[in-house]
TORKOL-4160 file (C-alpha; in steps of 0.2 Angstrom, whole numbers, padded with zeros to 4 digits, m for minus):
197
<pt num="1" X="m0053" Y="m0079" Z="0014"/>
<pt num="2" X="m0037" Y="m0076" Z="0019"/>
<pt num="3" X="m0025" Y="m0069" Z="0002"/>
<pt num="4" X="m0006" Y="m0069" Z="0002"/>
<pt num="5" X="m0001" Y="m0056" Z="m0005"/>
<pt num="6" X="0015" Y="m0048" Z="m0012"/>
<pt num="7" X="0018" Y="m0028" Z="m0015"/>
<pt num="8" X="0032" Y="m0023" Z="m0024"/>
<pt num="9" X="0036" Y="m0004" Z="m0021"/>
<pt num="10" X="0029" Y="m0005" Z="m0004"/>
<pt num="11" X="0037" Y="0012" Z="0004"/>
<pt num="12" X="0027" Y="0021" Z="m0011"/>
<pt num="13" X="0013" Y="0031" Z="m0004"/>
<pt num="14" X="0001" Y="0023" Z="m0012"/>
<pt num="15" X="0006" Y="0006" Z="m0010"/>
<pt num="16" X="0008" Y="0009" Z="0009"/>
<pt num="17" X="m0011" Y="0017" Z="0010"/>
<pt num="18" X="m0017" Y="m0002" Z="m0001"/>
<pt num="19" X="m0006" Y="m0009" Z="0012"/>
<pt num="20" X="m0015" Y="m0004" Z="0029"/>
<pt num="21" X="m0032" Y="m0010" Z="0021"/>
<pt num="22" X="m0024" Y="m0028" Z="0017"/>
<pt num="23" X="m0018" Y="m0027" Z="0034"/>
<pt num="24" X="m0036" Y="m0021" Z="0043"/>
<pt num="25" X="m0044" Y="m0037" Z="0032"/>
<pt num="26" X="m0031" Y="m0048" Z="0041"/>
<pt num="27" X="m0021" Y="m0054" Z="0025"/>
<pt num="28" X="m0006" Y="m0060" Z="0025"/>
<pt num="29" X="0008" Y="m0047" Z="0015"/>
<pt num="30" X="0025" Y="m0050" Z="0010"/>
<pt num="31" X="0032" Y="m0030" Z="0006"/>
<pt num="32" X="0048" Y="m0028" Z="m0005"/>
<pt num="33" X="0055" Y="m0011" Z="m0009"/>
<pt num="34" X="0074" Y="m0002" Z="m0008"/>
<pt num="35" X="0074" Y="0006" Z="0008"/>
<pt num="36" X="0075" Y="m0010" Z="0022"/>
<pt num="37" X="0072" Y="0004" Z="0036"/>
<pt num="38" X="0059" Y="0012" Z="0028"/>
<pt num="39" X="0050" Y="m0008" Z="0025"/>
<pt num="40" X="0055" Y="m0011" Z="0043"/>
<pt num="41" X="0043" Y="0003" Z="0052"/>
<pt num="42" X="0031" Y="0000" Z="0037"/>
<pt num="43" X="0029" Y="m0019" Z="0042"/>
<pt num="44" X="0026" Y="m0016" Z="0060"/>
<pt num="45" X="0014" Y="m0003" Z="0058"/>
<pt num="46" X="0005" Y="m0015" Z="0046"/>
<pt num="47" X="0007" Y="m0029" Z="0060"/>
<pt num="48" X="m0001" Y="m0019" Z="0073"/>
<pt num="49" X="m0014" Y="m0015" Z="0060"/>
<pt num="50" X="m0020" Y="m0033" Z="0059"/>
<pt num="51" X="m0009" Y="m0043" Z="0044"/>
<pt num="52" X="m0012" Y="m0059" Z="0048"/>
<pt num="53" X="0007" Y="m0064" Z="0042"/>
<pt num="54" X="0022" Y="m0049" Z="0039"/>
<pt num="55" X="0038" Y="m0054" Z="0030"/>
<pt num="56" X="0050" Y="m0041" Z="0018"/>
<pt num="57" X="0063" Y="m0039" Z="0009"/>
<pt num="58" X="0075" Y="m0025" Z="0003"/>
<pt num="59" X="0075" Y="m0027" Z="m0019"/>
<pt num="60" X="0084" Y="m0014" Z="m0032"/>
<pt num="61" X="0070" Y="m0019" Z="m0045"/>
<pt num="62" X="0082" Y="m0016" Z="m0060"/>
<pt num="63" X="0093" Y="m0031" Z="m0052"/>
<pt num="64" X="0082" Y="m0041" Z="m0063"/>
<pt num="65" X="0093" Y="m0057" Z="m0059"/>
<pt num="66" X="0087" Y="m0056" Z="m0040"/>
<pt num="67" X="0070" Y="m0054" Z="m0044"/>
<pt num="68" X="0066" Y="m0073" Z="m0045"/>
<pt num="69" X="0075" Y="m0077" Z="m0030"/>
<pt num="70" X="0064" Y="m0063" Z="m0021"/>
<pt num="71" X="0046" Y="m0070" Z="m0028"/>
<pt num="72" X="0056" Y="m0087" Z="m0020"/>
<pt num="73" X="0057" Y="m0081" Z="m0004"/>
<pt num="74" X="0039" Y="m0069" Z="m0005"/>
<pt num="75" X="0030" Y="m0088" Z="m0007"/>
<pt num="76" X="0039" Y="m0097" Z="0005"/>
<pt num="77" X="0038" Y="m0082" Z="0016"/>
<pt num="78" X="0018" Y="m0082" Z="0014"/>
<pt num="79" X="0018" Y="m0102" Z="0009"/>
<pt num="80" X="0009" Y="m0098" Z="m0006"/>
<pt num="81" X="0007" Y="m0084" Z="m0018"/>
<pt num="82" X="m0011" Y="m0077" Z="m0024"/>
<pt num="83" X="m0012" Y="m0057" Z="m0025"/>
<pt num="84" X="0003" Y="m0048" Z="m0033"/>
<pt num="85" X="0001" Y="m0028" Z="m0032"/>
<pt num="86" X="0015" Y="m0019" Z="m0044"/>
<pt num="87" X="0017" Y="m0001" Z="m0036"/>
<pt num="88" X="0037" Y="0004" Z="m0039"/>
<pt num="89" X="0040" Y="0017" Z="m0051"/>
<pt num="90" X="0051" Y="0034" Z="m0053"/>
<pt num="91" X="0043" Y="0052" Z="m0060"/>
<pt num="92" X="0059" Y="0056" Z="m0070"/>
<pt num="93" X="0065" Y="0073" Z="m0074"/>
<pt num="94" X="0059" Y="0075" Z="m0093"/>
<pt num="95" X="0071" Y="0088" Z="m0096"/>
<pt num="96" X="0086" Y="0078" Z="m0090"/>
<pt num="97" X="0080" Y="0065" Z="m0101"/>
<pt num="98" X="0080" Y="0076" Z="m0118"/>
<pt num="99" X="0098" Y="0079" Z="m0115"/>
<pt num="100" X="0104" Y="0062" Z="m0107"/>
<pt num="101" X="0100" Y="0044" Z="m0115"/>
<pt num="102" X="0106" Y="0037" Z="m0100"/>
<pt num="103" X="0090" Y="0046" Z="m0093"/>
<pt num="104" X="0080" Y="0040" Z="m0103"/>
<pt num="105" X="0084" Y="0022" Z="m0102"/>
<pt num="106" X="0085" Y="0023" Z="m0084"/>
<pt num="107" X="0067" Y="0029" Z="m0085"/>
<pt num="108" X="0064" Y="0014" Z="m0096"/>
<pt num="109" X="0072" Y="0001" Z="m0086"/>
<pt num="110" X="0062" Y="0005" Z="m0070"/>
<pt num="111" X="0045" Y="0009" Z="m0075"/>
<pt num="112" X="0043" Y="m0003" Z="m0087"/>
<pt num="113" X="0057" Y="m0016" Z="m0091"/>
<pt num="114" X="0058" Y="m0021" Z="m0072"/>
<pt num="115" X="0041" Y="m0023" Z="m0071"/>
<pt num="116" X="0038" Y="m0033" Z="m0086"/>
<pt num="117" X="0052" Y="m0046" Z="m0080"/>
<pt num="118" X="0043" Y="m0047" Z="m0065"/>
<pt num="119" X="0027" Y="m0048" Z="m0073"/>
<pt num="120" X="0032" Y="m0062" Z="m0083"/>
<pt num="121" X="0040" Y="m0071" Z="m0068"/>
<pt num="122" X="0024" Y="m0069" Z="m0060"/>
<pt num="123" X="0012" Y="m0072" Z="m0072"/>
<pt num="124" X="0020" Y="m0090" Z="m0078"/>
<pt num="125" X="0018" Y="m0093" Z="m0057"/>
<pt num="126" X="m0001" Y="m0090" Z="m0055"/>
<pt num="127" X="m0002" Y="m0099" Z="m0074"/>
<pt num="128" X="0005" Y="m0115" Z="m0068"/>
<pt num="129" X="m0005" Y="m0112" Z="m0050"/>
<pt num="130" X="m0020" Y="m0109" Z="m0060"/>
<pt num="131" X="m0029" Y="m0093" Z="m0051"/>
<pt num="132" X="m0021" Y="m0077" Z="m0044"/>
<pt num="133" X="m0023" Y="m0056" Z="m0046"/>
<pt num="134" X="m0010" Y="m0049" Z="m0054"/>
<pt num="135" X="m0012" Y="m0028" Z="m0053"/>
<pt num="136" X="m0001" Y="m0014" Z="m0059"/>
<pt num="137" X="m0001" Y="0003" Z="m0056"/>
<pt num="138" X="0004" Y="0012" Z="m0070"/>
<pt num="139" X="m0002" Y="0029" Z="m0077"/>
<pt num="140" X="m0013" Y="0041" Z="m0088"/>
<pt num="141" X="0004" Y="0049" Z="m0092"/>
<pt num="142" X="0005" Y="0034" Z="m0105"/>
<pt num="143" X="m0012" Y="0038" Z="m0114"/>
<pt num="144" X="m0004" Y="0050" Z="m0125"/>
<pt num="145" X="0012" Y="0058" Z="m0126"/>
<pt num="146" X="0014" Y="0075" Z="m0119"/>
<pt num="147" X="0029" Y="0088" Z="m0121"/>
<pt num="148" X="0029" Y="0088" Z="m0102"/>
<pt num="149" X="0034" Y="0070" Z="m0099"/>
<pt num="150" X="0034" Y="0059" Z="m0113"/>
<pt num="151" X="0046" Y="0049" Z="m0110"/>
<pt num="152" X="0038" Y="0043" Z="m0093"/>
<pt num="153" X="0022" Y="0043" Z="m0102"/>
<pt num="154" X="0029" Y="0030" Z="m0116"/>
<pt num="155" X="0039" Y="0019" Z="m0102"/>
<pt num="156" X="0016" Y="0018" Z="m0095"/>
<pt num="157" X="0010" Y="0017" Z="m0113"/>
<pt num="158" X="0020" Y="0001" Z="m0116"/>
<pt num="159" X="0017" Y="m0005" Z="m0100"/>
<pt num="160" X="m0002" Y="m0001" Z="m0101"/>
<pt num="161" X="0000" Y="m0012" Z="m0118"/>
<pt num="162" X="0006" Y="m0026" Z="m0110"/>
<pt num="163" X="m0006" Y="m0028" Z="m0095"/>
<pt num="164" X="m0017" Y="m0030" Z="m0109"/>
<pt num="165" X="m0010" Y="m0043" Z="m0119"/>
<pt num="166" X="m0005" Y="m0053" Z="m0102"/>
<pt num="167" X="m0023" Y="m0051" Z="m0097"/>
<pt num="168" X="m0029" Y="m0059" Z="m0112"/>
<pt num="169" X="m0019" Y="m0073" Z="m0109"/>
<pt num="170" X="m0022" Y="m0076" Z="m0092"/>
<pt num="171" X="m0041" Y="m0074" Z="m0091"/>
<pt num="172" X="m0042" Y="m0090" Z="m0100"/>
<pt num="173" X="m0033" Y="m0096" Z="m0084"/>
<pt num="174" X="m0042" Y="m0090" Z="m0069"/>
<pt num="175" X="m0029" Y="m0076" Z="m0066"/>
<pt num="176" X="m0034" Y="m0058" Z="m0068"/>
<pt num="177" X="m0021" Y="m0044" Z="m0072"/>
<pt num="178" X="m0029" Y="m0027" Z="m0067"/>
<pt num="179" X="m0022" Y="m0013" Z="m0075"/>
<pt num="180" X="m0022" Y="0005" Z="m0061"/>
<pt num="181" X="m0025" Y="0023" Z="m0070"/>
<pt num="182" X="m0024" Y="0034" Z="m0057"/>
<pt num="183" X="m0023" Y="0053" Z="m0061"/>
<pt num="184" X="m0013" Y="0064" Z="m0052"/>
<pt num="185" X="m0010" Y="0058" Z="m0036"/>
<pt num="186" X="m0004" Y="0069" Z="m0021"/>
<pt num="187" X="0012" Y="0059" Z="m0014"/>
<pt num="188" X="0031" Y="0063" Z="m0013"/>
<pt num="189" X="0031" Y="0058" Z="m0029"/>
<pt num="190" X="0023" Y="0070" Z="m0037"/>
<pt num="191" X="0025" Y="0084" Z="m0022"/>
<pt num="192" X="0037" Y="0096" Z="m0036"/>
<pt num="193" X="0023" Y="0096" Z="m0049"/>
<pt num="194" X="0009" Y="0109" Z="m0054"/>
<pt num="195" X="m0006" Y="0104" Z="m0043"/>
<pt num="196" X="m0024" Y="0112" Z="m0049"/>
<pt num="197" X="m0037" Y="0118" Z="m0038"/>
């Protein structure tokens, strides 16, 4: 069955890796990050790949008032809208954040206030549409709060919180919210860090 999916965050590693197995399986994928060059060269690699359908668009997800225009344009795009994978996010600098609220909020804003809008943008979408996958990567940084990085580890936490709630909600309508935990995962992202053996 052919899905139409969207992935937010696209040019993240692990998004793009999700991305070339959607492809293989001849999906049809509308990608949405900051860097239109970078989505450029990742759409045609995807499209030589297999995608059944390739569309994108450049998105600051903290813009929150061009958020519903873009999931506009991501279904008409795709013409229709069933699979939503949520991949953007930013490791901030912990330190920085302890001596800046700016930081902080920055932090905040992108890992969990732009997703939540879009989550409830989304989620009001496959409700009225009655099925969909809604999945979010998020973190076991928000499982409990460390010294190392608490503030990115409570912008996961509450997010973690409210996949749960929205899950609980949705199930009732055919659409599942799936909540990712990976661990430490070796991309640009995370390159600076302490890796262990």
């Amino acid at each position: 069955m052919l899905r139409k999916i969207l992935i937010v965050g696209a040019t993240s590693a692990i998004a793009q890796e999700t991305a070339k197995l959607f492809a293989q399986q001849h999906h049809a994928l509308f990608l949405v990050g900051r860097d239109t060059d970078k989505l450029e060269i990742i759409a045609a690699d995807l499209k030589v790949r297999g995608a059944f359908h390739l569309g994108y668009a450049p998105l600051d997800v903290n813009q929150l008032d061009q958020q519903a225009a873009l999931i506009e344009q991501a279904y008409h795009s795709l013409k229709g809208l069933d699979t939503i994978l949520i991949a953007h996010g930013t490791l901030n600098d912990q330190t920085a954040c302890e001596q800046d609220y700016a930081k902080t909020e920055q932090c905040l804003r992108t890992n969990f206030l732009s997703v939540v809008s879009l989550l409830t943008l989304l989620a009001n979408h496959l409700e009225r549409q009655g099925y969909g996958c809604l999945a979010v990567i998020t973190s076991v940084a928000g499982d409990r709060g460390r010294q190392s990085n608490y503030v990115y580890g409570a912008a996961k936490g509450g997010l973690t919180i409210f996949l749960q709630g929205l899950r609980n909600r949705l199930q009732k309508v055919n659409v599942c919210v799936l909540t990712i935990k990976p661990g430490l995962v070796d991309t640009p992202m995370t390159a600076h860090l302490k890796k262990g053996p």
